[in-house]
N, C-alpha and C positions, 0 to 999 in steps of 0.2 A: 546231164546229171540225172541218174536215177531216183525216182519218187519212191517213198513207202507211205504205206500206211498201217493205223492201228485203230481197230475199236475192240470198246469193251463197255461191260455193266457191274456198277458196285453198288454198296448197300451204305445208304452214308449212316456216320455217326450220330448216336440216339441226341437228339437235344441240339441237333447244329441249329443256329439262326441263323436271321438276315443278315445281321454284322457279317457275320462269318462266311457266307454265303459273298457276301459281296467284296470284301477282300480275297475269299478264292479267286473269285472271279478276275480281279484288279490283278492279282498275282500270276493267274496263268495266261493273262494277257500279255503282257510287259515280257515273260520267258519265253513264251508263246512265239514273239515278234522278234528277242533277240536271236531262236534257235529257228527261225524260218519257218516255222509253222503254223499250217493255218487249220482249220476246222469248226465243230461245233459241239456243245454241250447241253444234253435234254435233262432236266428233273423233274421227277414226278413227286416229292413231298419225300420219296424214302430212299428211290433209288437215283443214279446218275446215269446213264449212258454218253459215251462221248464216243468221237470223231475225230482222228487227227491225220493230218498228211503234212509230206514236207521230205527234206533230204533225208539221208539213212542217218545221221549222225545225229540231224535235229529232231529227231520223232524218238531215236533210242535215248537221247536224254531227257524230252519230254517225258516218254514209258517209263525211266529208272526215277523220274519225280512223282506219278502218279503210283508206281508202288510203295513210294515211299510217305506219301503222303497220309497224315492222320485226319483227317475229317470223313473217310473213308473206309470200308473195308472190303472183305469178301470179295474179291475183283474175279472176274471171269473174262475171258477175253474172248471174243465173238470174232474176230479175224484179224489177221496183219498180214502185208501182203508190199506185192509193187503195183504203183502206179503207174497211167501211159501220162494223166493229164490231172493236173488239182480239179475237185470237184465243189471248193470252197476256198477258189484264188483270193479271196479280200478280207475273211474273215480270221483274224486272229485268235479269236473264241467267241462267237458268236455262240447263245442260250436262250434259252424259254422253255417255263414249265409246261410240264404236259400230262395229260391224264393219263393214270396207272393204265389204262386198255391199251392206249395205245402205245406205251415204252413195252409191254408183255408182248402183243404184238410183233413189233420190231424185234425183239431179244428170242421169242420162242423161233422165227422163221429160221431157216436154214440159213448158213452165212458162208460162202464160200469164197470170200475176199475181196477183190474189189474189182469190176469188170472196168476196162476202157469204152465199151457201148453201153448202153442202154441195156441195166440190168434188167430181168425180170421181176414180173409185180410180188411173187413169191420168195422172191430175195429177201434177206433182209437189210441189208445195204438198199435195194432198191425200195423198202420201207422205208428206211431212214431218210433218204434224198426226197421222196415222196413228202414226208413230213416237212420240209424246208423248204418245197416247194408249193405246195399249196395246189397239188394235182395238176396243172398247167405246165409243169416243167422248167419254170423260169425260178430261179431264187429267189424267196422274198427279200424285202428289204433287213437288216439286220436288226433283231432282236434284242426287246426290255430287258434289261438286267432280271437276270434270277428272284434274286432276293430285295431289287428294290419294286 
């Protein structure tokens, strides 16, 4: 079965809270899990950057929910592509905020899809993964809620 994937950066809505935040959250876990996909989602207080991977079928209706979504806007999408191998097999939606340098960071780099090796440090996929790893390479353990 072929993998795809998709990231992107939005701008969320002015006045979201933690309620809100944490029901996103609960909601695109549970969707997340019945449409086979797995990934990660970063916030830095204004913006989102996510991460999703999974079948073609379960990442294009993940994508047709995350357009459709209101807590959200201004979406840009930084790559979609195919996958050889998941690069966050456990994670359903795995989060944690993160400081505005470092989402700008990740979002400014070039992004040119999703490599099967060991992207380069210049990537911005291999930012991302970087971030989730903790510079060592190995995933951390999965991540506090957002908003609690």
């Amino acid at each position: 079965m072929a993998l795809h994937a998709f990231a992107y950066v939005s701008t969320a809505r002015e006045g979201l809270d933690v309620p809100e935040l944490d029901a996103l959250l609960a909601d695109a876990t549970l969707f997340n899990r019945m449409a086979g996909v797995t990934g990660v989602l970063m916030f830095d207080g204004s913006r989102f950057l996510q991460y999703i991977e999974g079948p073609r079928d379960g990442v294009a209706s993940v994508h047709a929910r995350i357009l459709n979504a209101r807590r959200h806007g201004s979406i840009n999408e930084l790559a979609a592509g195919e996958l050889q191998a998941r690069w966050f097999p456990r994670w359903t939606m795995a989060n944690c905020m993160v400081e505005p340098g470092v989402l700008d960071s990740i979002v400014a780099a070039p992004w040119h899809g999703f490599d099967s090796g060991p992207p380069s440090c210049s990537h911005g996929f291999a930012l991302l993964l970087r971030a989730w790893t903790g510079g060592h390479g190995e995933l951390e353990p999965a991540a506090v809620s957002l908003g609690s």
